[in-house]
N, C-alpha and C positions, 0 to 999 in steps of 0.2 A: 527216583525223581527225574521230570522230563526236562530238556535241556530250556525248552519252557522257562521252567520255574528260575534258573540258572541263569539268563538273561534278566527279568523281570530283578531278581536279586541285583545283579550288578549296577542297572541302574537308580533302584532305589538303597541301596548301600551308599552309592556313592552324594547321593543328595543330604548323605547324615554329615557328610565332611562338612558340607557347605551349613548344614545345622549347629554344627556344633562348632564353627568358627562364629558364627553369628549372634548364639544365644552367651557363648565367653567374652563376645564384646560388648555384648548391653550389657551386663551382668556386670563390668568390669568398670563400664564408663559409669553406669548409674549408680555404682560404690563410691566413684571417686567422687560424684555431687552429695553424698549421704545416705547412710543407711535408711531411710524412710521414702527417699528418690526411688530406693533401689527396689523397696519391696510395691513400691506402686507402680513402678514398669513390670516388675515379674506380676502384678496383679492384671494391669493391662494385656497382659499374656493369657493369664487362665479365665479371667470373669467375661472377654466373650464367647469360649471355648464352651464356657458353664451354660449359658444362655442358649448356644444355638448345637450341642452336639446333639439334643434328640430331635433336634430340625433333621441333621445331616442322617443319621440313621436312618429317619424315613426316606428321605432321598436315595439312599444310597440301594435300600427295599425295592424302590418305585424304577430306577432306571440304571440299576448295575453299578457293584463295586468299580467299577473298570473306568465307566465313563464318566461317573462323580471324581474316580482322582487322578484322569484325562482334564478336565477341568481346573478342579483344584490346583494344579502343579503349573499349570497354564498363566493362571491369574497369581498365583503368589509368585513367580517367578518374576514378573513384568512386573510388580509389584516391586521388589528385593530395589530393581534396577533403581527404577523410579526415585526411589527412597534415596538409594546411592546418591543419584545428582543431586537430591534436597540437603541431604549432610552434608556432602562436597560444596556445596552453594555458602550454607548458612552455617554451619558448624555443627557440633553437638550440644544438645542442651536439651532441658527434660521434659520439653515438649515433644520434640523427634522421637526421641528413645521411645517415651510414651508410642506415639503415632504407630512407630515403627512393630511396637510388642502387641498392640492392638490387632493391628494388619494383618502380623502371622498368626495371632490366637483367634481370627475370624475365618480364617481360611482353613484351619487348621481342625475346626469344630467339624467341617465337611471333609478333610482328608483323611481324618484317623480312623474314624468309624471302618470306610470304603479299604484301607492301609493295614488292618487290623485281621479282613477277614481273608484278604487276597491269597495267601498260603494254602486256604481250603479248596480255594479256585483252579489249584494249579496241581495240586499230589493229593493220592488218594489218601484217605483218612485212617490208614495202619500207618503211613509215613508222617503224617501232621506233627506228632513233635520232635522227629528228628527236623521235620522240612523247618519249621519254626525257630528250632535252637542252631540249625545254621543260619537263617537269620538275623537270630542275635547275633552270633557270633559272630559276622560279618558285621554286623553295624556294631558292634563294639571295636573291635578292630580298627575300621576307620576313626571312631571315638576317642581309641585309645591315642591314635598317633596325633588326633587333632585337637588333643590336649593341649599339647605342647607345640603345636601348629597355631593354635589360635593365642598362648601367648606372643607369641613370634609377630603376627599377624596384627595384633590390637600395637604391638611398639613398634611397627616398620608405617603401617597403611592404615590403620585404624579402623574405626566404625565401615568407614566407606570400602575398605578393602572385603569385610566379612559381607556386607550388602552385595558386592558382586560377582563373590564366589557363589555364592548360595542361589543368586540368578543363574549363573551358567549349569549347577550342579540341576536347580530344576529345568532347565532346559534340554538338560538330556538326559536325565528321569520319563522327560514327557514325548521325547522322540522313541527311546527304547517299551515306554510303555503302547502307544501309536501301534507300534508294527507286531506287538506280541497280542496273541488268543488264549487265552485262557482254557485249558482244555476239560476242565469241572465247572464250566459259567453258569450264572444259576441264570432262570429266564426274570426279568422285568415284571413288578405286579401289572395285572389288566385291568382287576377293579381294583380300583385306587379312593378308600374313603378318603375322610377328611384327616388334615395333617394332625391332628389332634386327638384323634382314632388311633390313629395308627402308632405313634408315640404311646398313647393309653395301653394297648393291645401287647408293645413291647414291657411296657412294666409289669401289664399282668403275668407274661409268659416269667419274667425275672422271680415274679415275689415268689409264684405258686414253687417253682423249681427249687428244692432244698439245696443242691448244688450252687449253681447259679448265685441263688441268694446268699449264699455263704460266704463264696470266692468275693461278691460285690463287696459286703460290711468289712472282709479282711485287708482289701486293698486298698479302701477308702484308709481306712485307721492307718496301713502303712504307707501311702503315697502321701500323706501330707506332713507326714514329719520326717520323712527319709528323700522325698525329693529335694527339698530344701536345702540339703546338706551340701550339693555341689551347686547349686546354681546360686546360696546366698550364704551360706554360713562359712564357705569354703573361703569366697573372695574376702569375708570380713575377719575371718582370723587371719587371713595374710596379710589383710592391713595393719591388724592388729600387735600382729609381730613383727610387721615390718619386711616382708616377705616381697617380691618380684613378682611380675603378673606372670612371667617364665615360672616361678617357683611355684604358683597357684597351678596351671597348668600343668606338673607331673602330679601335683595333690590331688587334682582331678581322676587323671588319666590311672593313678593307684587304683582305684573306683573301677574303671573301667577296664581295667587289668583281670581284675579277680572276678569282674562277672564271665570274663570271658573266657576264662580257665574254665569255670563251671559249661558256662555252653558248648565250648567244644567239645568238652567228654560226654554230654547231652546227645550232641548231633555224631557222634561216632557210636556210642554204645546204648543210648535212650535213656526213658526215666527210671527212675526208682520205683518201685511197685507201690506202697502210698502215699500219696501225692501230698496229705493234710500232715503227713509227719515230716515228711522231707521240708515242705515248707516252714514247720512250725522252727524246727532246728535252725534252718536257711536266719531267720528274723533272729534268733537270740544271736548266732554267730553273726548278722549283720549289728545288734545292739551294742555287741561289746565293742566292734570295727568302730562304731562313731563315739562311743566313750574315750576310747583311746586314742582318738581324734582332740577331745574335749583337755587331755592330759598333755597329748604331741608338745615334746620340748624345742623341738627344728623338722626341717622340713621332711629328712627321710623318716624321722620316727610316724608323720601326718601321712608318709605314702602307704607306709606299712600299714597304718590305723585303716584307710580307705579304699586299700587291697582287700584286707581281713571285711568291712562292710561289702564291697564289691562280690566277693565269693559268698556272702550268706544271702543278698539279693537276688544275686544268679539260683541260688538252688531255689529260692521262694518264686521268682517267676518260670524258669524253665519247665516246673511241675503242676502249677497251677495256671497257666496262660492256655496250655495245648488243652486241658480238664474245659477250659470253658469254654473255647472252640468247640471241641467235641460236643458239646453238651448241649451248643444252640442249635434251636428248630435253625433248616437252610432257608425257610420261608422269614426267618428273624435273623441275619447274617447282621447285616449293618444297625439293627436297631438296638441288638442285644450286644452289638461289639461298641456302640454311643455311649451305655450305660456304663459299660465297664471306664470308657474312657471318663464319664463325667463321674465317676466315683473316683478318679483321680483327679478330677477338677476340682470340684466344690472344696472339699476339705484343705486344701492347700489353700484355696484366696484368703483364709481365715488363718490357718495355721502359717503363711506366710508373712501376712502382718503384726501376726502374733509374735514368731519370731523375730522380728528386724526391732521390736520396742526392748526385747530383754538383752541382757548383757548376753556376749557372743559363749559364753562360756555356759551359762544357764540356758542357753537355747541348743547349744548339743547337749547335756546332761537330757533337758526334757523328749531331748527325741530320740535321743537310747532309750529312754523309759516307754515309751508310748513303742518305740518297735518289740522290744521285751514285751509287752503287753501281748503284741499281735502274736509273738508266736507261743505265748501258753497258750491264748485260744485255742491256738491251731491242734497242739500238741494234746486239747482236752477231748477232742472231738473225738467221736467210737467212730471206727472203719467201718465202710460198707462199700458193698460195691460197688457205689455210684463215685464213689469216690478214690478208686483206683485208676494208676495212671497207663496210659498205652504202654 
């Protein structure tokens, strides 16, 4: 891998500190006004992300991964600030948080797509899932420490202190992306249909692809009952037990421990040679992690539970994230990397409100269940070679 790719990493690594202080403080405030506050600011978050990612996919098609999240890191940055003075002005209240979850999931429908495909941009495609699962592992990393960074942060500075990291962090995500070239850049479409074409054209390429289509329905079924798990089920059993936003904060960072165990051994030694079984396994060991989340008598038995989910996550995306990279036409880079994103949108704005109405207890039970699901799927599918991993 060219040193390239190893700059571009450092600064998009480090915009996930500023991320994940940010999203532990809405998360954290919008608990404290109500679990129903809480799941309509996390909805404020995915349902414009739902709406405009196969916008941003063709964008991304039309005028380069690079300079759509040139853009993107530009305007949510100055954004972040913004926001900051408005909180620091007027306080928090579930208007802002709203505002605020909006903001990032509209910018955010444009940067994931462009964010998603950038690692093909940069190392050739026998390295893609080593280049990949470092990283993750980088951005779990900063994740992990800014667990318990961001409770730190929500009790010293609050709202307004995560608002202004996350500014600076994309401030120089967008200076170090600025000066780096891409040495795989794909060129810019010339004929450019209509936005609606082109969006069209990307789902065709999805349905017909038995791959593709596969990886979509399996992520969707597990992104919306296992994302939920830290950004809302987490903060409300710690209410529930009477837990510290510092105590929620290692519950977290367990989570992001164990994926990242998995990814380093990924990005030193690669994948596993079938990708549908290593993932299928990856979900049932993620199921039992959030069961035993569901049981957690104190706090370290809930790190242990969200370690054990974190290591079965990590093996279910490290093997099937690089399969479907590889797998997209380069003429559908950002359109076919939208869908994958919006197959983790949609299902969550529903599975999310879904959870926040049931008792906290019967919302991790159903989402062990529903991840259990996903990995018989996986585990029922016949090997073929399309479905073998780098």
């Amino acid at each position: 891998m060219n040193r390239s790719y190893y700059g571009w990493l450092a600064g998009s690594t480090l915009s996930v500190l500023g991320d994940t202080a940010l999203f532990f403080a809405l998360g954290w405030a919008a608990t404290g006004i109500g679990p129903r506050v809480a799941a309509l600011v996390l909805t404020g978050f995915t349902l414009p992300r739902a709406v405009l990612l196969l916008l941003g996919g063709v964008l991304g098609d039309r005028i380069g991964p690079r300079r759509l999240l040139l853009a993107c890191t530009a305007i949510v940055g100055s954004c972040c600030f913004l926001l900051a003075v408005a909180v620091g002005i007027r306080g928090v209240s579930a208007g802002l948080l709203l505002a605020t979850s909006v903001v990032v999931g509209t910018v955010d429908a444009f940067a994931l797509p462009a964010a998603g495909v950038l690692p093909r941009l940069f190392v050739p495609e026998d390295q893609l899932p080593k280049a990949m699962a470092l990283r993750t592992s980088a951005t779990q990393l900063i994740t992990l420490a800014g667990g318990p960074i961001s409770g730190l942060l929500v009790a010293t500075v609050g709202l307004v202190g995560a608002l202004t990291l996350d500014g600076l962090t994309f401030a120089v995500q967008f200076a170090v992306l600025l000066m780096l070239r891409p040495p795989y850049d794909v060129t810019p479409q010339r004929v450019r249909p209509s936005v609606v074409r082109d969006a069209v054209d990307g789902l065709r390429v999805a349905v017909r692809d038995p791959v593709l289509r596969m990886i979509l329905a399996v992520v969707a079924l597990v992104a919306a009952f296992v994302l939920p798990v830290t950004s809302l089920c987490v903060p409300l059993l710690a209410r529930s037990n009477g837990w510290e936003a510092k105590q929620a904060g290692f519950v977290v960072a367990g989570n992001v421990a164990g994926g990242l165990l998995v990814t380093v051994l990924v990005a030193r030694f690669g994948t596993f040679t079938r990708a549908e079984l290593t993932g299928g396994l990856g979900c049932l060991l993620a199921a039992l992690g959030i069961a035993g989340l569901a049981l957690a008598p104190s706090v370290p038995a809930a790190i242990g539970a969200t370690l054990t989910q974190g290591v079965g996550i990590g093996l279910f995306t490290s093997h099937l994230a690089p399969l479907f990279v590889r797998s997209t036409p380069r003429s559908h880079l950002t359109r076919l990397q939208s869908l994958l994103s919006l197959a983790q949108t949609v299902p969550l704005i529903a599975s999310t409100n879904l959870l926040a109405t049931l008792p906290i207890h019967q919302s991790l039970t159903l989402t062990a269940t529903t991840t259990a699901l996903a990995g018989l799927i996986l585990l029922k599918l016949k090997p073929s070679d399309r479905l073998v991993a780098l």
